[in-house]
C-alpha positions, 0 to 999 in steps of 0.5 A: 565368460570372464571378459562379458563380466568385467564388461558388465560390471565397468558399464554398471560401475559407469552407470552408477557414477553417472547417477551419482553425478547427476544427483549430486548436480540436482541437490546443489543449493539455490542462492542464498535470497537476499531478505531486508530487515527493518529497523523497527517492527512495532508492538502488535495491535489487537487482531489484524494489522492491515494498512499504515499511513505515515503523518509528517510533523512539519514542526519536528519531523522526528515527532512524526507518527505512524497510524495503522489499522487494526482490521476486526468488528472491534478494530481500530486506529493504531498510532505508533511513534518512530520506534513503533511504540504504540501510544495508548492516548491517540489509539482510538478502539471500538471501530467496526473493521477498519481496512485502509487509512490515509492522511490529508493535511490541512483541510479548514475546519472551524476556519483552520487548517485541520490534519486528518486521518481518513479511515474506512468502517466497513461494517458501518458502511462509511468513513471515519475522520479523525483530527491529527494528532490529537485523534479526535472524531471530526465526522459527526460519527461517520460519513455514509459512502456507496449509498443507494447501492444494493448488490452485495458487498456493493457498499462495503468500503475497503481502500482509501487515498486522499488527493489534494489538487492544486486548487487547494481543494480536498478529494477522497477516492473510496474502493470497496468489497466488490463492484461493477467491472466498467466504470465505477469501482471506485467513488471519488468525494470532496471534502468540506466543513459542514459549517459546524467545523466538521467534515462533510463528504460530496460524491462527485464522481465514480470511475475505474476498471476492475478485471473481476478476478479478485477485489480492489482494496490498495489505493495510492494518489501521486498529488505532484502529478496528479495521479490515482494508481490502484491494484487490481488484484491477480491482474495488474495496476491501473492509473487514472487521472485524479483530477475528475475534470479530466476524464474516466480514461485510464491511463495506463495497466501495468505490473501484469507479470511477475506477481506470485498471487495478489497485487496490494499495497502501493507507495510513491517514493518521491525524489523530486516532484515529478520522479522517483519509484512506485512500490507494488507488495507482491503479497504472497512472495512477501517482496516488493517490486519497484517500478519507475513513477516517471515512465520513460521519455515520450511515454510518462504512462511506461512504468518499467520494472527497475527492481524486486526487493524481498522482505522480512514482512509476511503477506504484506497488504498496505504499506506507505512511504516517504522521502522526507528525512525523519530523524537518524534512522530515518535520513532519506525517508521511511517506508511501513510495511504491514505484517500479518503477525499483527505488526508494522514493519518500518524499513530504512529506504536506503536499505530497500534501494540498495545500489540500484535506485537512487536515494533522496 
């Protein structure tokens, strides 16, 4: 009797060690995730940061700005200096949501060439330009996109992208709420003066692919290669060619794994004319994952996953980037991130690179 004692408590003593141990194994922290901070986040607009664009000053880089949307019925345009700071005399306030934001440089108007921003007013069904930097309207009050479409939502802007051909000729690539799944998500739209030294938009082509998961809103344009990249949220990145002499055939479908929920903001980070990195927000795990811009050799339509970077913005939709050394915390390029506390986030890319990708 005594012996089938000691015999069940060593077995309950062994049971209770092993329980222990294996419920010690299972509570060991995970690794610590590595977050990058950024240098500045900016003061915060109004309602509801969405989308930035970077605009260089070729005369005094370090005077270059930052133009953000602030997406409500009484948004606007935020101009921000390199610290963030928001300058009250180029904000321009009363536009009916803005969404997203992009910058041409040197469109003639009035016989010069004219920097503009180029904003979508989803409420008003059109786009807004302004004259940089001086943020001045050069649209005659807005310029009408998507008309004669009448499904709901059909007409209703959302993403922008500029893209500037060889010939010298200007292009805006307009996405929206929603749209049809073949052929014809996105609007693409020359732009000209009016003659009266203001901006005049011509349709001239409608193309692209749209899985009907979610929507397409974040639009990028490699001008140096000639290429239109959007998200296509919950479902991958599509590529095109920008040009639209050269066809409606998309090019490639890529970054179809590894998304937590929505695809978002794209950004081309340039190391030389024809390399470097494509940045995808991850929105819903607040990080980036980085593709090559090159492709791989004898498939330059291959972008291979290289890295994924974790950050401190929260739910990131737009974001931009550039390699253009700024000033001195910005010596190999910046890149913004929209937050949704209503900020910026404006990130060193040497800090985003770390030691796996190469710094300009």
């Amino acid at each position: 009797m005594i012996k089938n004692t000691l015999l069940i408590i060593v077995l309950l003593s062994f049971s209770v060690q092993s329980v222990y141990s294996q419920t010690k194994k299972k509570s060991t922290p995970a690794k610590a995730v590595k977050i990058i901070k950024p240098v500045y986040v900016s003061e915060p607009v109004q309602f509801d940061s969405d989308d930035p664009a970077i605009w260089i000053n070729k005369d005094d880089a370090s005077k270059s700005l930052v133009i953000g949307t602030d997406k409500e019925q009484d948004g606007g345009l935020y101009v921000f200096d390199l610290q963030g700071k928001i300058l009250k005399d180029k904000t321009v306030k009363n536009l009916k949501r803005p969404n997203n934001v992009d910058i041409a440089y040197g469109l003639i108007l009035n016989g010069k060439p004219t920097d503009i921003a180029i904003t979508t007013e989803r409420l008003g069904n059109d786009l807004r330009i302004f004259s940089i930097p001086d943020m001045k309207p050069v649209d005659n009050g807005g310029i009408k996109v998507f008309e004669n479409e009448t499904e709901p939502d059909y007409n209703a802007p959302m993403g922008v992208a500029v893209y500037t051909a060889k010939d010298g000729k200007i292009y805006v690539i307009v996405g929206r709420k929603t749209g049809p799944k073949t052929g014809g998500y996105l609007f693409q739209y020359l732009l000209e003066d009016n003659g009266k030294g203001e901006v005049k938009a011509t349709f001239v082509r409608k193309f692209g692919e749209y899985s009907g998961k979610k929507e397409i809103e974040s639009i990028a344009v490699d001008n140096e290669l000639g290429y239109v990249y959007y998200s296509d949220e919950q479902f991958g990145v599509r590529q095109y060619y920008a040009d639209p002499s050269k066809g409606n055939e998309q090019l490639s479908l890529f970054a179809t794994t590894g998304f937590a929920v929505d695809h978002e903001g794209i950004s081309i980070y340039k190391l030389t004319a024809t390399t470097g990195y494509i940045l995808v927000s991850d929105q819903g795990a607040n990080r980036f994952q980085i593709f090559s811009r090159e492709g791989t050799k004898g498939n330059p339509f291959e972008h291979k996953h290289l890295k994924t970077v974790n950050v401190l913005a929260k739910e990131s939709d737009g974001s931009e980037i550039t390699s253009i050394p700024l000033n001195a915390d910005f010596k190999h390029g910046l890149f913004v991130a929209m937050s949704t506390d209503r900020t910026f986030h404006f990130y060193r890319w040497e800090d985003i690179a770390g030691k796996d990708l190469k710094i300009k």
